[in-house]
C-alpha positions as CSV (number, residue, x, y, z in Angstrom):
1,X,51.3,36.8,-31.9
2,X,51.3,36.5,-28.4
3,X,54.6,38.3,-27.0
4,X,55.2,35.5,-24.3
5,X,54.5,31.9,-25.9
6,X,54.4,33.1,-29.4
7,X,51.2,31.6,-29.7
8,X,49.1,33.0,-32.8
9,X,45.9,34.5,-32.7
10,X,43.8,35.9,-36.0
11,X,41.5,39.1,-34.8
12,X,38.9,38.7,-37.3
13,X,35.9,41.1,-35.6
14,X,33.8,40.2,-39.1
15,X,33.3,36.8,-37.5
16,X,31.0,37.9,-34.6
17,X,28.3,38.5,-37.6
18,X,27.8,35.1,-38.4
19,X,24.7,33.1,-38.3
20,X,24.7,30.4,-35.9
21,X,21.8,28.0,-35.9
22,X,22.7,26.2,-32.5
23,X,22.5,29.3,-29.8
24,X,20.7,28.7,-26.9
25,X,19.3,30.6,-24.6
26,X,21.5,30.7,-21.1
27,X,20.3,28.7,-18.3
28,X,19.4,31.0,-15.2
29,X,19.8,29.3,-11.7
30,X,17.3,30.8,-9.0
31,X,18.9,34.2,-7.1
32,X,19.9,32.8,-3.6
33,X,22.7,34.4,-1.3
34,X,21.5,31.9,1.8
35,X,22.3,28.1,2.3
36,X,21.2,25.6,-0.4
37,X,20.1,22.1,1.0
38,X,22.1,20.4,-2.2
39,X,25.5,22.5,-2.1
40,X,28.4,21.0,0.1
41,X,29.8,24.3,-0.4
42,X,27.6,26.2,1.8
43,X,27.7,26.9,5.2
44,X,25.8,24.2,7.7
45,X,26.8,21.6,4.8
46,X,30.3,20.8,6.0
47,X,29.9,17.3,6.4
48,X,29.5,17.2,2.4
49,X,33.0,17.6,2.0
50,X,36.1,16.0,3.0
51,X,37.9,16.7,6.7
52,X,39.3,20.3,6.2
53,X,42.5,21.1,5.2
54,X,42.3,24.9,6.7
55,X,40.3,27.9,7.2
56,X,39.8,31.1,8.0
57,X,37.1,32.5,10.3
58,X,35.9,35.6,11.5
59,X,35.6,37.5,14.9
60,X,32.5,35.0,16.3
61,X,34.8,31.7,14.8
62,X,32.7,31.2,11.6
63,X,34.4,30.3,8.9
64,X,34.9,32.5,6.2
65,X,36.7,30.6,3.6
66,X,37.4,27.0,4.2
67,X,40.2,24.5,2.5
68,X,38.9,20.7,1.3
69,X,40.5,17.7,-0.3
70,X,38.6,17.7,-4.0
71,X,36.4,14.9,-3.5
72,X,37.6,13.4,-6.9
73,X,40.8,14.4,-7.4
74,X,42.7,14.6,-10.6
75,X,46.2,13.9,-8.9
76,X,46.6,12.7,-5.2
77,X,49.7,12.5,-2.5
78,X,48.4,8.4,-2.8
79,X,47.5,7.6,-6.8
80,X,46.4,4.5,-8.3
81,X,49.1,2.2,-9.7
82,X,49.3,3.2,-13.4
83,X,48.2,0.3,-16.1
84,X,49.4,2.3,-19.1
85,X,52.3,0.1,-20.8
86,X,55.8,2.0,-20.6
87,X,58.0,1.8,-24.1
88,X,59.4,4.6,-25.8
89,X,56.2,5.3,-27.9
90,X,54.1,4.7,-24.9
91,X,55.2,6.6,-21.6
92,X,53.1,6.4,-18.8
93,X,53.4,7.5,-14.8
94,X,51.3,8.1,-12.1
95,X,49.5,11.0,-11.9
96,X,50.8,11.8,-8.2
97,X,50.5,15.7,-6.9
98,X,47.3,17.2,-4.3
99,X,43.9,18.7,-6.0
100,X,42.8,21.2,-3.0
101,X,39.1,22.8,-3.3
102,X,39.2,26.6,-1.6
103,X,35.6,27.8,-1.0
104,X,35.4,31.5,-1.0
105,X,32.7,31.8,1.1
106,X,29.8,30.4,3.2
107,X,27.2,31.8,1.0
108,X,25.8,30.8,-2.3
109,X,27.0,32.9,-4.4
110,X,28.4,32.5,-8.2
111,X,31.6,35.1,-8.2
112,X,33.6,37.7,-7.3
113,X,31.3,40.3,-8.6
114,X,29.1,39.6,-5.0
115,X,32.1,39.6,-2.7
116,X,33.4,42.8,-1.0
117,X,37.2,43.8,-2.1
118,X,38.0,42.6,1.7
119,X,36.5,39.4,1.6
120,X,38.3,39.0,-1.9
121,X,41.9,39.6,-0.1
122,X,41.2,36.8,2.6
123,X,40.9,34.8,-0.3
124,X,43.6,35.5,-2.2
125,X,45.8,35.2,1.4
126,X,45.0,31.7,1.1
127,X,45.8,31.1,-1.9
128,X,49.5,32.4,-0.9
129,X,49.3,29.8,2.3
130,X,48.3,26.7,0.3
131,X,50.9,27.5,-2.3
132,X,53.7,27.5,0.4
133,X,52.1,24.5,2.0
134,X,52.2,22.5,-1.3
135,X,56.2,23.9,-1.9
136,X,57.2,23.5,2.0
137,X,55.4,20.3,3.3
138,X,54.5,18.4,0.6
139,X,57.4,18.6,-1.5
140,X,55.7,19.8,-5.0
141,X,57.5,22.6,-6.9
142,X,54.8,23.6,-8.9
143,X,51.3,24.8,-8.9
144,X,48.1,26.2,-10.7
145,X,45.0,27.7,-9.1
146,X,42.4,28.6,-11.0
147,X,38.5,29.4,-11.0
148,X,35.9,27.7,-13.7
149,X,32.8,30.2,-13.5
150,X,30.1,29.0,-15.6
151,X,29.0,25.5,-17.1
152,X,31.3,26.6,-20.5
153,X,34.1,27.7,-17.5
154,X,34.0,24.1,-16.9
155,X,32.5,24.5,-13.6
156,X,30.0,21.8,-12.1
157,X,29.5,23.6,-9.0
158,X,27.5,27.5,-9.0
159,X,29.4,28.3,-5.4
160,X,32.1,30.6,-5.7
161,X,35.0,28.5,-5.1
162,X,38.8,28.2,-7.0
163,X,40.6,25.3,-7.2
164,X,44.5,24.4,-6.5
165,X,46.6,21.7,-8.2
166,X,50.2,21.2,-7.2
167,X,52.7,18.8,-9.1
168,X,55.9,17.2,-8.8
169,X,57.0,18.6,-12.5
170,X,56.1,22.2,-14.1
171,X,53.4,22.2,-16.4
172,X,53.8,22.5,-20.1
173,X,52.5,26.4,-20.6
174,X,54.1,27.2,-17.3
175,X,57.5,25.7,-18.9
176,X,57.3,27.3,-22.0
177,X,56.6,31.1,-20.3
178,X,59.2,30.4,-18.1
179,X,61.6,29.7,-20.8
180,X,60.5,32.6,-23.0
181,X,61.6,34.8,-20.0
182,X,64.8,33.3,-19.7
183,X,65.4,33.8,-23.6
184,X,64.2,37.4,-23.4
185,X,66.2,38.6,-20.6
186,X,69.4,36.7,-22.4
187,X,68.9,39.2,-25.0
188,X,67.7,42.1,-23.5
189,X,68.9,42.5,-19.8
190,X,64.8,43.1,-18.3
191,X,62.1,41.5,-17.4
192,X,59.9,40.4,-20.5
193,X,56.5,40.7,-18.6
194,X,57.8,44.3,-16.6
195,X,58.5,45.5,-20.5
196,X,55.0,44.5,-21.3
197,X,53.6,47.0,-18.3
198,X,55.9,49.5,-19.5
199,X,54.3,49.2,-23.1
200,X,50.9,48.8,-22.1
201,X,51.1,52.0,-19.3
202,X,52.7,53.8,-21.6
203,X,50.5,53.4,-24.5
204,X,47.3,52.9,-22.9
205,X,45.0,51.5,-25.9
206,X,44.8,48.4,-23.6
207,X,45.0,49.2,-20.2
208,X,41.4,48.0,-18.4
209,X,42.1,49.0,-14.5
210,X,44.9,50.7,-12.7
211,X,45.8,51.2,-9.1
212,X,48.9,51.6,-7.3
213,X,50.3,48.1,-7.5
214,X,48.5,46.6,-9.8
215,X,47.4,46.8,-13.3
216,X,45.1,45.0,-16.2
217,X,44.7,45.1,-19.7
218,X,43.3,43.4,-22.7
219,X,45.4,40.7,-23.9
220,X,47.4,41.7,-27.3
221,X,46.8,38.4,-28.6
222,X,44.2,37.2,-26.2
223,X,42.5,33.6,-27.6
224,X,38.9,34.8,-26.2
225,X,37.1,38.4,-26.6
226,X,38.2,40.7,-23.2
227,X,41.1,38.1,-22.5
228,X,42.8,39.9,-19.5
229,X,46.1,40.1,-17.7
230,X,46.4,41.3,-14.2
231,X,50.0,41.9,-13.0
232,X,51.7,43.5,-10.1
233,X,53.5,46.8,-11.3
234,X,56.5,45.5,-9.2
235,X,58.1,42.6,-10.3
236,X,58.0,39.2,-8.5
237,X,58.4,35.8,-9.7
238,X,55.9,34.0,-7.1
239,X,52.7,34.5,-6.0
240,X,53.9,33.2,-2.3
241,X,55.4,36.9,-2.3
242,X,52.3,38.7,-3.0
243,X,51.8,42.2,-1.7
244,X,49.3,44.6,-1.1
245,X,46.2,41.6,-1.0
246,X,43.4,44.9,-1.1
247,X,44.9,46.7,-4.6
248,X,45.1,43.1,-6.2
249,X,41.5,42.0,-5.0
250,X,40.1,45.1,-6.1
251,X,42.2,45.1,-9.4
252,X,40.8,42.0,-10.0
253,X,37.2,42.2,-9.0
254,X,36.8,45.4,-11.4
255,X,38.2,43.2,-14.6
256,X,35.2,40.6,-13.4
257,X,32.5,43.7,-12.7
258,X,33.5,45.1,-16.0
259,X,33.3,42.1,-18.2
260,X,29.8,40.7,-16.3
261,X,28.7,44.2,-18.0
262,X,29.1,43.1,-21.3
263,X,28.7,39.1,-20.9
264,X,25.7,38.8,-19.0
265,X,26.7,36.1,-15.9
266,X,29.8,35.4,-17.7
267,X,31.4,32.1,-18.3
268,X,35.3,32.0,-17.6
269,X,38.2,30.7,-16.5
270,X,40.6,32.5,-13.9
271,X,44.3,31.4,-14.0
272,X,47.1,32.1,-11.8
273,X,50.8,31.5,-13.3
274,X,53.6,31.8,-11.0
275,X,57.0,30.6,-10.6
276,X,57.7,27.0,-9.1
277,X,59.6,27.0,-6.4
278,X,63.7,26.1,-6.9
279,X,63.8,26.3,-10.5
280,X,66.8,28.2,-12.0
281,X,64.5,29.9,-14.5
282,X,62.3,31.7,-11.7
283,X,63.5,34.7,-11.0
284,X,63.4,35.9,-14.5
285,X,59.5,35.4,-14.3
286,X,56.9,37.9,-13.2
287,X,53.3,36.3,-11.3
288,X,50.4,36.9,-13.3
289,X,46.7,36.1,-14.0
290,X,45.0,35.5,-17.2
291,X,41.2,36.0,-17.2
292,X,39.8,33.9,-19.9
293,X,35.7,34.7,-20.6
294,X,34.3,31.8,-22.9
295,X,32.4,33.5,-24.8
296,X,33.0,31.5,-27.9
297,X,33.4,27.7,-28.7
298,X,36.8,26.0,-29.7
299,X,36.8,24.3,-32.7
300,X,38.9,22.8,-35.6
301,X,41.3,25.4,-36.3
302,X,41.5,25.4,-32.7
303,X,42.1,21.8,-32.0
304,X,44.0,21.0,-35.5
305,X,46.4,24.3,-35.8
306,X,46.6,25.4,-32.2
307,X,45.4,28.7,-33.6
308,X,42.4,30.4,-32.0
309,X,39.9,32.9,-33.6
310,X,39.1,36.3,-31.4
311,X,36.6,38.3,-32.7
312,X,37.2,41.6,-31.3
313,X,40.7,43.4,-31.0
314,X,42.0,43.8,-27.7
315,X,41.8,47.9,-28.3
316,X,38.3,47.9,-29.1
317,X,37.5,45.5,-25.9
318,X,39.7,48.0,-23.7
319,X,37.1,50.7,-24.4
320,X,34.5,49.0,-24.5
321,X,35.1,47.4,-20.8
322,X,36.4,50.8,-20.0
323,X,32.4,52.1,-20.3
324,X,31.4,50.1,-17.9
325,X,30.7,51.8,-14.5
326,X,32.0,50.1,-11.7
């Protein structure tokens, strides 16, 4: 069960033995680090995308990660009037909030795994700025940024690039985490998620990469094989307070490295949770990102039960990711 949402997960490794009579063999793109003709992502292709939002260049004024307006938004500052029918078995509002597209870079490339750890913490220093932009300017206490990698990522564009999503109301995982620390430090005076790093440092049958700051592991009930956690060692409720941008890039670019060793040009999804901003509850939480590969399907038990399936324990993934040179 996991310790935060409760959520249940069966580790049944027997499972990975079964015959499957749909696999298909992965599509590989063609290698290319330089500008692609068709990618509005790419440097030279800026007029792809929508006007800027922000950027950062380098010494010679080149950009080095650039900030664009999702060209179809799943929320905007301006949505459509909604045409749902309101009644108290039907609710429906707009769908108001900004969808933000960060590129990571100006070359092609698919993830992480290609980016220096320096490159990585410009990044990651934007992400901070867009989250204070979204709380500060546009009046939205809450946010998610995330990566899809991979068509099964959900991902319809190769470029490495993350996405941020701010909204006027907190997001139902987000909400439920947030309450579970509240209820955990009611009972027992500390932090749930810094007595999680205290269990998983001292016990180690999880723990994936270590530094400093900055720690991963397996998760104990992850929903996905190699499910990882990345969490500063300190505790801080919001991302927008992020320290030491170099120990978390490289923190997290090893979890990526060491998973692509096993999973082949992994699918996955990359999710930042952190604390909206004025909520009572916030101080009792701890930033974190979840590192989801999607190696397996979702299904009816899934779906029906909102119980998932992993097939290999979160100890055996630990040492197996931990034989992975990096």
């Amino acid at each position: 069960m996991d310790p935060v949402t409760g959520r249940r997960v069966l580790i049944a490794e027997g499972r990975a033995a079964r015959p499957n009579d749909f696999t298909t063999a992965p599509v590989e793109q063609p290698k290319s680090h330089g500008p692609l003709a068709n990618c509005p992502f790419c440097r030279g292709n800026e007029h792809q995308t929508p006007r800027e939002l922000a950027q950062r260049t380098d010494d010679q004024d080149n950009w080095q990660v650039r900030v664009v307006p999702n060209k179809y938004p799943a929320v905007s500052l301006e949505p459509p009037v909604c045409e749902s029918e309101s009644s108290e078995l039907h609710r429906g509002e707009v769908a108001a909030g900004t969808h933000e597209v960060i590129i990571d870079s100006p070359r092609h490339l698919r993830d992480w795994t290609e980016l220096p750890v320096d490159s990585i913490s410009e990044v990651l220093r934007v992400y901070a700025d867009r989250l204070r932009h979204a709380y500060e300017h546009l009046n939205l206490p809450a946010a998610l940024i995330f990566k899809n990698v991979g068509v099964q990522g959900g991902a319809s564009l190769e470029h490495v690039h993350t996405q941020m999503m701010a909204f006027p109301f907190v997001p139902e995982t987000l909400d439920q985490e947030l309450q579970a620390a509240v209820d955990y430090k009611s009972r027992n005076m500390k932090c749930l998620y810094c007595e999680i790093i205290a269990d998983e440092l001292t016990h180690r049958r999880r723990l994936v990469h270590e530094n400093d700051h900055y720690l991963a592991f397996c998760a104990y009930a992850g929903r996905q094989p190699y499910e990882s956690w990345i969490l500063p060692k300190k505790h801080a409720g919001s991302f927008t307070d992020f320290a030491e941008p170099a120990a978390l890039a490289e923190t997290l670019r090893a979890v990526i490295v060491r998973i692509s060793g096993i999973l082949p040009a992994p699918a996955y999804n990359l999710i930042l949770h952190t604390a909206p901003m004025g909520d009572p509850r916030s101080d009792t939480f701890h930033w974190h990102w979840e590192l989801i590969p999607r190696s397996t399907s979702l299904a009816g038990l899934e779906w029906g039960g909102g119980v998932f399936i992993n097939s290999i324990s979160p100890e055996r993934a630990a040492r197996t990711l931990l034989e992975i040179n990096i």
